[in-house]
C-alpha positions in Angstrom: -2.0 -6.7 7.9 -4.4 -9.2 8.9 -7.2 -8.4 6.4 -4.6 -8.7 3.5 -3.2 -11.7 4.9 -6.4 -13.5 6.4 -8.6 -12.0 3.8 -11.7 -14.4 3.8 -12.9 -13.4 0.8 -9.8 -14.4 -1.0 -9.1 -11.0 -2.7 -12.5 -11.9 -5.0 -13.2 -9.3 -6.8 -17.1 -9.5 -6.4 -17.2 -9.9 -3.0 -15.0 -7.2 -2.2 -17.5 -4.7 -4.1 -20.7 -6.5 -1.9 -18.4 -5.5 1.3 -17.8 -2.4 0.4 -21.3 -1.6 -0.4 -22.1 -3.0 2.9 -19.5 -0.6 4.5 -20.9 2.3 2.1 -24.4 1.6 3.5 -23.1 1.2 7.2 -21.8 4.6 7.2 -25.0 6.7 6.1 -27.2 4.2 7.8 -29.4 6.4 10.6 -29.5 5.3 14.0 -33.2 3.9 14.1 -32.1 2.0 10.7 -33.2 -1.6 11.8 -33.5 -3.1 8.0 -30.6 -4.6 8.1 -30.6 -8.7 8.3 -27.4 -8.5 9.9 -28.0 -7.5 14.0 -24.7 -5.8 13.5 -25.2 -2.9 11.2 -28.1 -1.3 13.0 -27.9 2.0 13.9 -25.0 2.2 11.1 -22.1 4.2 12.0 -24.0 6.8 13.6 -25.1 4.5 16.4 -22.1 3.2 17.0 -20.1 6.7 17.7 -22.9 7.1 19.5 -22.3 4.3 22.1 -18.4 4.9 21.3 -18.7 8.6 22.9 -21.7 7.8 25.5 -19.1 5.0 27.5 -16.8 8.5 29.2 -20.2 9.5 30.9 -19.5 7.9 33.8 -15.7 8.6 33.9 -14.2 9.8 36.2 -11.6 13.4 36.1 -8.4 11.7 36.0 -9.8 9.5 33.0 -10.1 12.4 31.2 -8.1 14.3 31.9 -5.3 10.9 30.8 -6.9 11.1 27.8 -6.4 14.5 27.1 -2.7 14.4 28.5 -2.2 11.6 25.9 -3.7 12.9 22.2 -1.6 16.0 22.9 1.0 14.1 21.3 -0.5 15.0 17.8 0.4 18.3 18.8 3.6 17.8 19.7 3.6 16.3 16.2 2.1 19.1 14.4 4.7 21.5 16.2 8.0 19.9 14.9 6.7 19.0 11.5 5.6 22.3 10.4 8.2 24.5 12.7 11.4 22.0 11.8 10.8 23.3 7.7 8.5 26.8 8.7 8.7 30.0 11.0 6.1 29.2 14.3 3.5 32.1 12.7 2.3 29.0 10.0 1.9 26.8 12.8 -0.4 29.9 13.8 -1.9 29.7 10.3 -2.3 26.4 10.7 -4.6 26.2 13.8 -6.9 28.8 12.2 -7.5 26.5 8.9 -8.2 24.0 11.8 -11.4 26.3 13.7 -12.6 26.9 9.7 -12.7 23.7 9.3 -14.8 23.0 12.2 -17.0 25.7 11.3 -17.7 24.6 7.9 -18.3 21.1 9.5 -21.0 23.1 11.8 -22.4 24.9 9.1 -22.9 21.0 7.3 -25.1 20.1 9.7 -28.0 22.1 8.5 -27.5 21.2 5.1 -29.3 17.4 4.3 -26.8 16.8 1.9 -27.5 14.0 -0.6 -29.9 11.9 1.5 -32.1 10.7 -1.4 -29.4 9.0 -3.5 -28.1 5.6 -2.3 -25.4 5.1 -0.2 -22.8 4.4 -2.8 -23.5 7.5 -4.1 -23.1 9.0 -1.4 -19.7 8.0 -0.2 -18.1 8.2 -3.8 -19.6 12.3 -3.7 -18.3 12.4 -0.4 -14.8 10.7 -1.3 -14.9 13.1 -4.6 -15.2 15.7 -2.5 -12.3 15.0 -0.4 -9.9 14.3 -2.9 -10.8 17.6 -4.9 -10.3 19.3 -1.8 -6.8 17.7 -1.0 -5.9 17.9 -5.1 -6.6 22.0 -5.1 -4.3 22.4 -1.8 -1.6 20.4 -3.4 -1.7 22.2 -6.6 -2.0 25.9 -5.3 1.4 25.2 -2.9 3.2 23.2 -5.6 2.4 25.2 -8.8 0.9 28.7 -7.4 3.3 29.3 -4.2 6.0 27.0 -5.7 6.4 25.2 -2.6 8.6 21.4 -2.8 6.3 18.5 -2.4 8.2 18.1 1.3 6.8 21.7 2.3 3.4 21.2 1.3 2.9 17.9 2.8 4.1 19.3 5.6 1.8 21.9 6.6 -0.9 19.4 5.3 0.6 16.3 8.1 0.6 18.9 10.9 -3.2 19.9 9.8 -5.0 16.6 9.9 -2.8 16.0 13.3 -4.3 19.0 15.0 -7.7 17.8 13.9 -7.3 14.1 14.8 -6.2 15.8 18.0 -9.4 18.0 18.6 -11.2 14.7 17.2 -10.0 12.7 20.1 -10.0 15.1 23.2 -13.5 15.7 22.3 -14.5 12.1 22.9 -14.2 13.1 26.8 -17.2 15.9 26.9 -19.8 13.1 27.7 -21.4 13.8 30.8 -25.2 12.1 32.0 -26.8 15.9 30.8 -24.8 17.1 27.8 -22.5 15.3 25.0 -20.8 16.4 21.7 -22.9 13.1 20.4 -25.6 15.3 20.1 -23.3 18.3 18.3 -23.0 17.8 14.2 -19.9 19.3 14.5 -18.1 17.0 15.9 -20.4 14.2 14.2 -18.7 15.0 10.8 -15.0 15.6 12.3 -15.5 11.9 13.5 -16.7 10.5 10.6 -14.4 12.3 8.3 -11.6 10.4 9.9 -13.7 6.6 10.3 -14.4 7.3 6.6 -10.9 8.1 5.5 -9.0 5.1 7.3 -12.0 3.1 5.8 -11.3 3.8 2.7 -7.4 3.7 3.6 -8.1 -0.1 4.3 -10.8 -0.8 1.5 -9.1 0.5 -1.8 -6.0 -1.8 -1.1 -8.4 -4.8 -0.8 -10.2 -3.2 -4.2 -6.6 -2.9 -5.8 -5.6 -6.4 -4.9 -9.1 -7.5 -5.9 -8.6 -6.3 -9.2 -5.1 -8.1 -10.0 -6.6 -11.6 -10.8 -3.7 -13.7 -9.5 -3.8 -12.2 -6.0 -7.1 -14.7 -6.1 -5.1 -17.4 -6.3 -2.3 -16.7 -3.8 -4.2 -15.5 -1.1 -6.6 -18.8 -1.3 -3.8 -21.2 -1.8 -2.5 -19.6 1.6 -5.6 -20.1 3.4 -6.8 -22.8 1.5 -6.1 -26.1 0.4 -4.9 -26.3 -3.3 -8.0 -27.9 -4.7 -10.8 -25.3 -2.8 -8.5 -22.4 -3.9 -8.9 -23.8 -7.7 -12.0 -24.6 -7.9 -12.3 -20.6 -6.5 -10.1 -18.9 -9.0 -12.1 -17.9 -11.6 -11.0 -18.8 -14.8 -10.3 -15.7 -16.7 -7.9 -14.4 -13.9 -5.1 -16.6 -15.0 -5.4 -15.8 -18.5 -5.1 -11.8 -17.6 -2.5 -12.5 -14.9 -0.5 -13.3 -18.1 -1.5 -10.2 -20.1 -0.9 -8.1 -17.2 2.7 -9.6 -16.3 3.7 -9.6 -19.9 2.0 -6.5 -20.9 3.3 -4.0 -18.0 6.9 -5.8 -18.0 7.2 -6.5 -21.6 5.7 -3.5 -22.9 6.8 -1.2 -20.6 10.5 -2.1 -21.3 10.9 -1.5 -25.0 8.6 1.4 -24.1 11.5 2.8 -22.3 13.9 1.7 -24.3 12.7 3.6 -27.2 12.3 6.5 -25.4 16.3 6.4 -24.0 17.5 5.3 -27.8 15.4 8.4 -29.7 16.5 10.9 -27.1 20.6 10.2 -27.0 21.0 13.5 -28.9 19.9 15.3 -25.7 21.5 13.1 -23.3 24.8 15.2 -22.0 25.3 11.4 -20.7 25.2 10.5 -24.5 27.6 13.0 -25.8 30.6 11.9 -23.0 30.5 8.6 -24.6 30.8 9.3 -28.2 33.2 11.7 -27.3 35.4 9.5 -25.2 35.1 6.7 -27.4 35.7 8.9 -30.3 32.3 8.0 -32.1 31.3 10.4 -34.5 27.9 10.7 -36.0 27.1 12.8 -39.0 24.9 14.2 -39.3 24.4 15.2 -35.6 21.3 14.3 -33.9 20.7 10.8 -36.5 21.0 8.5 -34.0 17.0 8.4 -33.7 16.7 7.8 -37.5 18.6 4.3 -36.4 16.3 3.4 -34.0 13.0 4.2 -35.8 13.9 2.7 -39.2 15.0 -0.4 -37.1 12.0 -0.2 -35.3 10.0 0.2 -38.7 12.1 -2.8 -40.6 11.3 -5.0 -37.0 7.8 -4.5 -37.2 7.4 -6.5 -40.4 9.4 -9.3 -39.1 7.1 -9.5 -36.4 4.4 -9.9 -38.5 6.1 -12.3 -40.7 7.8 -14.4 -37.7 4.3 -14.0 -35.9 1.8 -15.3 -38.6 4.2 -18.7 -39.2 5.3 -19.3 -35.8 3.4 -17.8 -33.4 3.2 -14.8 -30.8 5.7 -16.5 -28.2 8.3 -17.4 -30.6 8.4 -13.7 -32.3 8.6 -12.8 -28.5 11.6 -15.1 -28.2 13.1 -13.4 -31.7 12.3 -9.9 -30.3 14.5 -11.5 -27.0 17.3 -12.8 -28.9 17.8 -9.8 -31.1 18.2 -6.9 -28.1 20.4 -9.9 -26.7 23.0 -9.1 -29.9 22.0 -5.6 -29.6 23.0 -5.4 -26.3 26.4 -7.3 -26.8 27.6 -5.2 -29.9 26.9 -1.7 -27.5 29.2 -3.5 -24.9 32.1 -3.8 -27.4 31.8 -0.4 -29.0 34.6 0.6 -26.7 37.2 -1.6 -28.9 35.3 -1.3 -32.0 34.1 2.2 -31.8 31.5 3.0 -34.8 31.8 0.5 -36.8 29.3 -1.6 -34.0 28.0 1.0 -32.5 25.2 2.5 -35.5 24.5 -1.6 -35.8 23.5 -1.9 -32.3 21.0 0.8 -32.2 19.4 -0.5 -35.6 19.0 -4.2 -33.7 18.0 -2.4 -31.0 15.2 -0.3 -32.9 14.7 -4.3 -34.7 13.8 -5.8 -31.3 11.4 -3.4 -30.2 9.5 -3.2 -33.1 9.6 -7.2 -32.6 8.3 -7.2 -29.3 6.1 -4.4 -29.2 3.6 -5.5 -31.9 4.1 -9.3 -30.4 3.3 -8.5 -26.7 -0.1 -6.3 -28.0 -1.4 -9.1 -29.9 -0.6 -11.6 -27.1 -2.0 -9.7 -24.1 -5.2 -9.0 -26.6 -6.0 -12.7 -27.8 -5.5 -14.5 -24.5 -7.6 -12.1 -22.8 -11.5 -13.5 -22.3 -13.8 -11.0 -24.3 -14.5 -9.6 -21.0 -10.8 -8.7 -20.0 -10.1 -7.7 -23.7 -10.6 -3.7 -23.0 -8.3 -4.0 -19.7 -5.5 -6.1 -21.7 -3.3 -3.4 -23.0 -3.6 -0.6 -20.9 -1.0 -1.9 -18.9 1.5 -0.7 -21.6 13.2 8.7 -16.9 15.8 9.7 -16.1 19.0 10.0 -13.9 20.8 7.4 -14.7 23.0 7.5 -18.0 21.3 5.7 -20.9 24.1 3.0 -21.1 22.5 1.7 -18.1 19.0 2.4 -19.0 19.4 0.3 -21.8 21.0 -2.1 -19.8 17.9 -2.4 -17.4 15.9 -2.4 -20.1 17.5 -5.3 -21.5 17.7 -7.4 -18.1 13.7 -7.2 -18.1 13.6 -8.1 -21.9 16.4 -11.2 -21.3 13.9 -12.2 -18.1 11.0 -12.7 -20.5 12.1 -13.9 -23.6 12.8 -17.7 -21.7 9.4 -17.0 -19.8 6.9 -16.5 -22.4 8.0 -20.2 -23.7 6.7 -21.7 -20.3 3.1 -19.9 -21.3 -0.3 -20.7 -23.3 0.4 -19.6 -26.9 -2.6 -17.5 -28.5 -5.8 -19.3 -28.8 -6.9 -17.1 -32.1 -3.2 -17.3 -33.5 -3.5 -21.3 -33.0 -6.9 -21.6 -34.0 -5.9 -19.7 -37.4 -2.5 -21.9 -38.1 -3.4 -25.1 -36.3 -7.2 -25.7 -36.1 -9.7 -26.1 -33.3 -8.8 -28.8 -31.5 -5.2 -27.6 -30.8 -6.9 -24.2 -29.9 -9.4 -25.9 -27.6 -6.6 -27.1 -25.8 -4.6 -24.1 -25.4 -8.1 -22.5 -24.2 -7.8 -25.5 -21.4 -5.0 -24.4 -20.2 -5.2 -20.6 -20.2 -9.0 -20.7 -18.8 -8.1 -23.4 -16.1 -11.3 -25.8 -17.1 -12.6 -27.9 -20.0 -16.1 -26.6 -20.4 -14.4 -24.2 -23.1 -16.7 -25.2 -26.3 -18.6 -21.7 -25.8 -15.5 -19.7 -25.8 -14.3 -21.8 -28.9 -17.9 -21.6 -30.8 -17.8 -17.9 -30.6 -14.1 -17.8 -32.0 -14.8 -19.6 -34.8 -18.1 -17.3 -35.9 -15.8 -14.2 -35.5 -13.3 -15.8 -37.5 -16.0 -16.4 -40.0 -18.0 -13.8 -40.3 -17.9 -12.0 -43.7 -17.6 -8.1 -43.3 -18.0 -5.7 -46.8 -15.1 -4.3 -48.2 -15.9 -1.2 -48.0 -16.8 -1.6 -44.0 -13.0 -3.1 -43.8 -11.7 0.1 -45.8 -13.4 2.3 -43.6 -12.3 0.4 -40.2 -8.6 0.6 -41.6 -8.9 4.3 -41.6 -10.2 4.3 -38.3 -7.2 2.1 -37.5 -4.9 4.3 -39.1 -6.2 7.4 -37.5 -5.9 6.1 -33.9 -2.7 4.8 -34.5 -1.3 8.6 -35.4 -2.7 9.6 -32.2 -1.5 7.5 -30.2 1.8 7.6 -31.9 2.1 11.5 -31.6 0.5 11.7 -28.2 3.5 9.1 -26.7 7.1 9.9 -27.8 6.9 13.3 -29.1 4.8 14.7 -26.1 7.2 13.3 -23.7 10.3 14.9 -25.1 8.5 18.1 -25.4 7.3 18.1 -21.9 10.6 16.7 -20.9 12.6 19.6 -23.2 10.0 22.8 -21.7 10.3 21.7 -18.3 14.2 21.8 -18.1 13.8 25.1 -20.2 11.8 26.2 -17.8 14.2 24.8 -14.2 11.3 22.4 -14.2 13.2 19.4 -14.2 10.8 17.0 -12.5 7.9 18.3 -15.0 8.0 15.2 -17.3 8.0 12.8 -14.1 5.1 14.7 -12.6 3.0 14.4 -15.4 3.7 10.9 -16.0 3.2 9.7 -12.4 -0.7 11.7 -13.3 -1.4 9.9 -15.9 -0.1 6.5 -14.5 -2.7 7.4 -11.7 -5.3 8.2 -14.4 -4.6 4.9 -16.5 -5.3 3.2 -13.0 -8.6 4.6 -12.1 -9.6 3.9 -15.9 -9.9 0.4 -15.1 -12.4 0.9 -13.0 -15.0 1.9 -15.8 -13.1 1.2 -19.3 -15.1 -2.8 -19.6 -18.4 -0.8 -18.4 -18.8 2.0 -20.8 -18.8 1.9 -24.9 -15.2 2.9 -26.2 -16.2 5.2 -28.3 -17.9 7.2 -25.6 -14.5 7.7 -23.7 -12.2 8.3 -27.1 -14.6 11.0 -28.2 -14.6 13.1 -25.1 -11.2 12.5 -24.1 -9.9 13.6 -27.5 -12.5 16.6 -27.4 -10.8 17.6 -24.3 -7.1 16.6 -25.8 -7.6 19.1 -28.6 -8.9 21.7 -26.4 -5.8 21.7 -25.1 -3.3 21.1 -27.3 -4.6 24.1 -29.4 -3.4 26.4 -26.3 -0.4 24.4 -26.0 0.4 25.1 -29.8 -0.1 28.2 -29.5 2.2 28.9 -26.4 4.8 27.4 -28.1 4.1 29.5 -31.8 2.6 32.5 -30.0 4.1 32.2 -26.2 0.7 33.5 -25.0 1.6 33.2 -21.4 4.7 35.2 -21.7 8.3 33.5 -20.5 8.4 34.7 -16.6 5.5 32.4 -15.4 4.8 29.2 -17.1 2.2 28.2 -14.4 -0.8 27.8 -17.2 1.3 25.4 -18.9 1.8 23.7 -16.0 -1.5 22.9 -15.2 -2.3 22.4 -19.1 0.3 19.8 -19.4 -1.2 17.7 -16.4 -4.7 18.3 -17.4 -3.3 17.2 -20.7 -1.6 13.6 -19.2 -4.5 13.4 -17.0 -6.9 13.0 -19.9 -4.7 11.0 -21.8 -4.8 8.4 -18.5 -8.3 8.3 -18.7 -9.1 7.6 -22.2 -6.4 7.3 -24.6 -3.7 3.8 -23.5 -7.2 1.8 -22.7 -8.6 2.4 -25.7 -6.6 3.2 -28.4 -4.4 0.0 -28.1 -7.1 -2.3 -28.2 -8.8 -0.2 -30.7 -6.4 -0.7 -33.3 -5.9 -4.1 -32.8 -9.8 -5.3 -31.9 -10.8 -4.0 -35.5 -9.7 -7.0 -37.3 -9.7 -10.5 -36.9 -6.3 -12.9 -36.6 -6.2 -12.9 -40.6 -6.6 -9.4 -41.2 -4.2 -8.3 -38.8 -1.6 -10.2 -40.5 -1.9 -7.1 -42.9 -2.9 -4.5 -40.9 -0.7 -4.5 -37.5 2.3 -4.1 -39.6 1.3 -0.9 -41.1 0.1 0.9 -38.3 2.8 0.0 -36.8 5.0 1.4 -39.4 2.8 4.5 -39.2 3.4 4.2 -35.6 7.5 4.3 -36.2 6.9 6.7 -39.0 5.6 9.3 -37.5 8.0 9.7 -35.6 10.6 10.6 -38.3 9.1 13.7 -38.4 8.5 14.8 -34.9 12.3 13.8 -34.4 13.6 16.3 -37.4 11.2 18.8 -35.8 12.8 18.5 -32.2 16.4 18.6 -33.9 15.0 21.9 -36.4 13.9 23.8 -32.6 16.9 23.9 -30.5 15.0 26.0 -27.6 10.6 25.5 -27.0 11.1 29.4 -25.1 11.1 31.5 -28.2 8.5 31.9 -31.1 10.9 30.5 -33.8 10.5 27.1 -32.2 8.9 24.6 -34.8 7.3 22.1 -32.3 3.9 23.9 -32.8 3.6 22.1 -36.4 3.4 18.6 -35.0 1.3 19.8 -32.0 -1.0 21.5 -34.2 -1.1 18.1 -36.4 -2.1 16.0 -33.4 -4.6 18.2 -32.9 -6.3 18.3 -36.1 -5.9 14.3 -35.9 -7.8 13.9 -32.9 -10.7 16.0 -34.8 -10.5 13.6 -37.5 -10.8 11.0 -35.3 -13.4 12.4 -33.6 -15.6 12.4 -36.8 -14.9 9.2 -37.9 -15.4 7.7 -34.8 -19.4 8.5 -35.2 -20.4 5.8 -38.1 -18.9 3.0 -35.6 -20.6 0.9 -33.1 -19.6 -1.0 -29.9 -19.5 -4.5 -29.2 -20.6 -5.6 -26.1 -17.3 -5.7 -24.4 -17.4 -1.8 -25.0 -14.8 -2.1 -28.1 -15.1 -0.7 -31.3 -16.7 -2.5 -34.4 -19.0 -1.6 -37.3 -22.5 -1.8 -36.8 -22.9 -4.9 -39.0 -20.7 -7.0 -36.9 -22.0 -5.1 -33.0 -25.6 -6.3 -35.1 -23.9 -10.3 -35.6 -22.4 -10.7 -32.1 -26.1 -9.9 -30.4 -27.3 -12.2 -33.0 -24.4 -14.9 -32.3 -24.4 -14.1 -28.7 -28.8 -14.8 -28.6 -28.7 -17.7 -30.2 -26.1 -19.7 -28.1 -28.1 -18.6 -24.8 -31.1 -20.4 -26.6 -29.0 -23.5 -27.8 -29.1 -26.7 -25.1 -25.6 -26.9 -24.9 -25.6 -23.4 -23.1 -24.2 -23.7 -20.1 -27.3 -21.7 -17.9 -29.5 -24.8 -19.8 -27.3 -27.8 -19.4 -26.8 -26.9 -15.4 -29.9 -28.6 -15.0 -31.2 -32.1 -16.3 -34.5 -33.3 -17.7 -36.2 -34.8 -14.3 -37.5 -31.9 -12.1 -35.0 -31.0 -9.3 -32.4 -32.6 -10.3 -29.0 -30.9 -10.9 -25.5 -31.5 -12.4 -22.6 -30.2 -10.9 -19.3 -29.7 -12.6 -16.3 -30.9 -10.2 -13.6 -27.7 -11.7 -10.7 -29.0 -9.4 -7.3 -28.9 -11.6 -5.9 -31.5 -8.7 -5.0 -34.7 -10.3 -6.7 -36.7 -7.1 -8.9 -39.6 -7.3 -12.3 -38.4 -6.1 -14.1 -41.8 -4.4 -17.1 -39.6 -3.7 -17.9 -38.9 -7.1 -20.1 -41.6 -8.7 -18.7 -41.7 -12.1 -15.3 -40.8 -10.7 -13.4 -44.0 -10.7 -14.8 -45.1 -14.4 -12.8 -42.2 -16.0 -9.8 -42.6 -13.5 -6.2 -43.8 -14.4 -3.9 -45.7 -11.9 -5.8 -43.2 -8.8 -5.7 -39.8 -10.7 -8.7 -38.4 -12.5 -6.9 -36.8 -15.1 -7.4 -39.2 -18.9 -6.4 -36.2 -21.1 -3.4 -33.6 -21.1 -6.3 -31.7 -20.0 -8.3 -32.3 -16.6 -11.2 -34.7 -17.3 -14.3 -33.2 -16.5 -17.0 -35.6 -14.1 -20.6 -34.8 -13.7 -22.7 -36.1 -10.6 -26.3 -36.2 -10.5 -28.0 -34.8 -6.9 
């Protein structure tokens, strides 16, 4: 624990990538590599085994033969985790995947591999590699020999114990005359384990790197308060928020949606209108509540948001699910007459909220953090208390989001620039915030063609429909096929990929152009969903094995991870500026809501997804043809240089914009230095209302011992 606890570099997201390349390097380094500046990393890893295996030459028998005596305890291991769920014969099996192992690691050392690529490379190929390897076993005992996830990790435990066992005993055969240092196989059995538990110890550090406010407690631990705020960088507090409100917030009406549209499938559902002697006609409407709610809510939220703000529609969207909530808790004295009511405030809040928290997450977030701002947006327990969960996260934020920054871009619309250069203050933690507010205005300004704006609102309508069919309506249909199927988990599995996609896509979704990653992940999407359409109009793969639909389902999610909830959010909502979406978040939203109408009467129309007269194809094959569509249109647009989509009138203003401030004298790379030669200004960024003696002008803009004259910290200079 002590490197997450003690971390020196205080979970920086920069200087965890320089160590890691330093580690990367370390570890394919040769043993005469001497280039390092650091006396430490010569020789790399290599050298280090090296000196690691060549300390047993001089031990004596009983050392070794302690040693020994002691790894066999992996064995041990292996033996009761594979024999206490197996017959003995698979330890047997077992052992032999063990000696091919080692000979594929022998053969390795005559191939050179990917020595002329750097390091990086190297590792990420070689972690690649791994995790392919690892992936392919899990999936042919899972899917192919329908083995529970307990089995197959089992045989795969007892496997890497026998080899960290033959790892281990190894170590002994050094002797003055002969060593396994000098063997390649046992080379790469070594530094496949010193690789893995490095990268078991590095990707934590990466993760916690990446969550900006892990900065800020892991300094303030180590740290005093000032030197761990004058560290935090300031867009990590800003898209601490998004990320807190936007994977809480979001993620709750999310699920809430979900449990409210599906209630006609819930056996859960039908016990409590039964026992409470609700009847619905016609049977299966209860979604139609919910979405026309949800519909009706979305135009509030554009109303409510436009006069008073993003917070206060999310405080709206709080109160309402608070009266939903309430009338569902007395439907057992009033029965119906509450009941229908509750689901239609319930389907009022979330189409409140869910519009609200986008466009919060979005506009707080630097242009930097923009991309990764809304991609942070089942079921055994009976929906009553889904709903209620639900509701306990909603009722947790509504008082929350008061405490926070409003929208800089919602407050620079309604209220002007110098209220939005203070609410920039406080959500970028420093004053030095006139760039930032320069650039908002000029996007704010900027004059697009109508016909640009018409074609952009396409856009925005057609990524809207795909997102909207490629959420709800594939979930239930996975979620209805897999209990067809005794697949019951199927839903959850697929989910839990693309959770694990959506993760990874943070990694590259700020670095590569947006319309890159939307085209080929909808190419790929369609590919799909055309065989998936055409299992369920066609049943192509026949109704005893449904192993092809398996896998197409999770390469399905897992392309969806990667491209479509970091992308298509923001894409939508990045395409017009605070006036415009006014207009236009309300009606994709209601195309959002809409289009689900449909898919719902569909589900209801195909009581089984095993036979051809299922409908569910005609939706599928719709989403489809969308995604082409999209692909097309996608072409006449540009990038910004956040990655994000735009026309290429305004990517051509923003290089323009962006050019001109680096050559203005109030840029910050030109006002960091003065007019006389060598001397330079340095900015004191501590949020601590201390009085600084040290600082020359310090005292002059001091009040009663505190260096704070403003709401907002006041900023000193000191010539050096």
């Amino acid at each position: 624990l002590s490197p997450f606890l003690f971390n020196s570099d205080g979970f920086d997201y920069e200087k965890t990538k320089v160590d890691s390349i330093a580690w990367a390097k370390w570890m394919y380094a040769t043993a005469d590599d001497k280039s390092d500046l650091d006396k430490v990393n010569h020789g790399g890893w290599i050298g280090w085994w090296q000196g690691e295996v060549d300390q047993y030459i001089g031990a004596k028998g009983i050392s070794r033969t302690t040693v020994i005596v002691r790894e066999c305890r992996h064995l041990l291991v292996a033996w009761y985790v594979i024999t206490l769920r197996y017959n003995p014969i698979v330890l047997l099996y077992t052992s032999l995947a063990v000696v091919a192992t080692l000979g594929i690691f022998h053969a390795c050392t005559y191939f050179k591999g990917l020595g002329a690529l750097s390091s990086s490379v190297r590792a990420t190929a070689y972690l690649l590699t791994v995790s392919l390897v690892l992936a392919l076993y899990l999936v042919v005992a899972m899917v192919v020999l329908s083995k529970s996830a307990g089995d197959a990790l089992a045989i795969l435990y007892g496997y890497f114990a026998i080899l960290y066992a033959v790892n281990e005993m190894a170590r002994v055969c050094a002797f003055p005359t002969w060593s396994i240092s000098t063997i390649g196989m046992f080379e790469h059995l070594a530094f496949l384990f010193d690789f893995l538990f490095g990268v078991m110890m590095l990707v934590p550090l990466v993760v916690l790197s990446v969550v900006p406010f892990m900065n800020i407690i892991q300094t303030r631990m180590m740290y005093n308060e000032g030197f761990s705020q004058v560290m935090s960088d300031s867009s990590q507090y800003a898209f601490s928020i998004a990320g807190m409100v936007g994977l809480v917030g979001a993620g709750a009406c999310g699920w809430l949606y979900y449990v409210l549209t599906t209630l006609d499938f819930s056996g859960s559902f039908l016990a409590y209108t039964t026992l409470y002697d609700i009847s619905i006609a016609p049977t299966g409407s209860t979604a139609y509540y919910v979405i026309a709610g949800a519909m009706g809510g979305s135009w509030l939220s554009a109303a409510w948001g436009f006069y008073f703000g993003r917070r206060a529609t999310i405080f709206c969207g709080g109160v309402v699910a608070f009266v939903a909530m309430s009338l569902v808790s007395g439907t057992a004295s009033f029965g119906k007459a509450v009941f229908l009511p509750s689901l239609v405030l319930f389907g009022c809040a979330i189409g409140l909220l869910l519009p609200a928290f986008c466009l919060y997450c979005y506009e707080i977030s630097t242009r930097t953090c923009a991309p990764r701002s809304c991609s942070c947006s089942r079921n055994a327990l009976v929906w009553m208390w889904q709903c209620f969960w639900c509701f306990l996260v909603l009722a947790f934020l509504t008082p929350v989001i008061m405490l926070l920054p409003e929208s800089p871009y919602w407050v620079l619309h309604r209220l002007g620039a110098e209220e939005a250069e203070a609410c920039l203050v406080l959500l970028r933690r420093r004053t030095d915030v006139m760039v930032e507010l320069t650039a908002m205005k000029e996007s704010q300004a900027y004059r697009i063609p109508m016909s640009s704006s018409v074609y952009k609102a396409a856009v925005g309508m057609g990524l809207t429909i795909v997102l909207s069919l490629s959420l709800l309506p594939l979930n239930i249909y996975v979620a209805r096929v897999g209990l067809g199927y005794g697949r019951a988990l199927l839903l959850t599995n697929c989910l839990a990929v693309e959770f694990t996609f959506a993760l990874f896509s943070f990694v590259y979704i700020d670095k590569f152009a947006h319309k890159m990653v939307l085209m080929a992940a909808l190419v790929v999407s369609a590919v799909v969903l055309v065989f998936v359409a055409s299992q369920d109009r066609f049943q192509l793969f026949g109704q005893p094995d449904q192993t092809a639909l398996v896998v197409l389902f999770l390469v399905l999610y897992a392309v969806k991870g990667m491209g479509l909830p970091a992308t298509m959010w923001v894409g939508f909502i990045g395409l017009f500026r605070t006036r415009g979406r006014v207009v236009s978040i309300p009606i994709y939203f209601t195309a959002f809501f809409g289009a689900h109408v449909g898919t719902t009467y569909i589900h209801l129309a195909s009581p089984s997804t095993r036979t051809s007269a299922s409908n569910e194809f005609v939706w599928l094959y719709c989403l489809m043809g969308a995604s082409v569509v999209l692909v097309v249109g996608l072409f006449r647009l540009a990038k910004r240089s956040n990655g994000m989509l735009c026309t290429v009138m305004e990517m051509n203003h923003e290089r323009e914009m962006d050019e001109a401030r680096q050559r203005a004298p109030s840029h910050p790379r030109r006002r960091a230095y003065t007019s006389k030669q060598g001397s330079r200004r340095f900015g004191n960024l501590t949020l601590s209302p201390r009085n600084h003696s040290a600082t020359p002008r310090g005292r002059a803009h001091s009040r009663k011992g505190s260096d704070i004259d403003t709401p907002y910290q006041q900023v000193t200079e000191a010539a050096v």
